[in-house]
N, C-alpha and C positions, 0 to 999 in steps of 0.2 A: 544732567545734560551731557551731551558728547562732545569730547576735545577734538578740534583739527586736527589732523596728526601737523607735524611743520614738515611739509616735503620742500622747503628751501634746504635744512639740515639733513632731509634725507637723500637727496639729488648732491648737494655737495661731498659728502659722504661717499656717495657712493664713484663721483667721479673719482676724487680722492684715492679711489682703489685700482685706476684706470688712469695712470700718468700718458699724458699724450705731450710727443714733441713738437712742442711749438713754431721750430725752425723749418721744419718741409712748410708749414704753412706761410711763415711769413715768406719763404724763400719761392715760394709758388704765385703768391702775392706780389712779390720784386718783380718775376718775370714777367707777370701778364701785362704790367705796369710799363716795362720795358716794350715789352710787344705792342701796346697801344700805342704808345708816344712813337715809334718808328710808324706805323700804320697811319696814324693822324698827319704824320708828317710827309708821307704818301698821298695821303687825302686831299692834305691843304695845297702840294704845291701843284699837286692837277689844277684844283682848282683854279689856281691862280693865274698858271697857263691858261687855262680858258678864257676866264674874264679876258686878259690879255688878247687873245687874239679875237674874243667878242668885240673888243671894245675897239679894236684894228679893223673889225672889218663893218662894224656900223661905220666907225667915220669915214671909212673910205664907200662906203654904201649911201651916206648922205651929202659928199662930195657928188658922187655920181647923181642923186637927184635935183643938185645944186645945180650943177650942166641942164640937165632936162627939161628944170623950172624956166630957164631964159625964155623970153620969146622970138620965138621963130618966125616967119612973115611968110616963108617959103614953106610949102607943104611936102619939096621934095624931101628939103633939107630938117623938117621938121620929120617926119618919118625916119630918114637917117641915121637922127639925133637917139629917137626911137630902139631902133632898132640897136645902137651903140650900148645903150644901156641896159638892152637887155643881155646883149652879148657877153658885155664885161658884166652884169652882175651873175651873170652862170658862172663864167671865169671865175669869178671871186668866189663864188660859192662851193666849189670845185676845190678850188686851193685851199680855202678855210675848213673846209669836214677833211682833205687831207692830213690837215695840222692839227684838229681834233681828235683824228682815229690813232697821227701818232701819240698825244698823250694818253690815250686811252688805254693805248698798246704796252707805253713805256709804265703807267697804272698797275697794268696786267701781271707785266713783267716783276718788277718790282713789289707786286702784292705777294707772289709765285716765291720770290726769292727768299720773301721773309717769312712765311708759312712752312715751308719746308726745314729754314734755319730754327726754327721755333720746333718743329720734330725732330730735326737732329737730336736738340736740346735737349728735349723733355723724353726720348728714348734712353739719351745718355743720364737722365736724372736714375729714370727706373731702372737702370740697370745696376747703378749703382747702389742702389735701394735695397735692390732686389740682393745683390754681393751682401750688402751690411748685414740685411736680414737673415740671408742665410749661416754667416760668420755666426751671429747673435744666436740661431737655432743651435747651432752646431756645439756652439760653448756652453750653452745650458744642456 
């Protein structure tokens, strides 16, 4: 009968002959790490804004239905009442996607600012990489 060869002893073996530094990886691992938790925390306080001004402009959106539901006896005055609510909920509506598009904006911003800090960085890794490696070529 034929033996397995063990390509567990042969794969270790052979990495064995191929030392790799550890340190770019976990150090590349930190970063990305750092990058997400600034990004999440971009993420999160939009959101948060949001809700916030969601939640500002329903009560103030059911305030206004609150007014509309009274009853009216007068048809001028009911029309009026009408017409008030429609008014201010454009208004409101207007000033709310306002205050939306600035977080959006400030999102934008902010996403832009850490993207770019995150290539600085990682230009400045390879370069330095790239120096070590060639020092390392140069002395062997």
């Amino acid at each position: 009968m034929t033996k397995t060869p063990d390509y567990t002893a042969m794969f270790k073996d052979m990495m064995g002959k191929f030392p790799v530094d550890m340190s770019a990886f976990e150090d590349a691992y930190k970063a990305q790490v750092a990058f997400g938790e600034k990004m999440s925390a971009v993420a999160l306080e939009a959101a948060m804004k949001s809700a916030e001004i969601s939640s500002a402009w329903t009560k103030a959106s059911l305030e206004k239905v609150a007014d509309l539901s009274k009853v009216n006896a007068d048809p001028a005055a009911a029309a009026q009442t009408l017409t008030d609510f429609a008014s201010s909920s454009a208004e409101m509506a207007a000033e709310n996607m306002a205050a939306m598009a600035g977080v959006a904006k400030k999102v934008q911003l902010d996403s832009a600012e850490l993207l770019m800090a995150a290539g600085k960085e990682v230009s400045a890794e390879a370069t330095a990489a790239m120096k070590k490696a060639g020092k390392a070529a140069k002395a062997a």
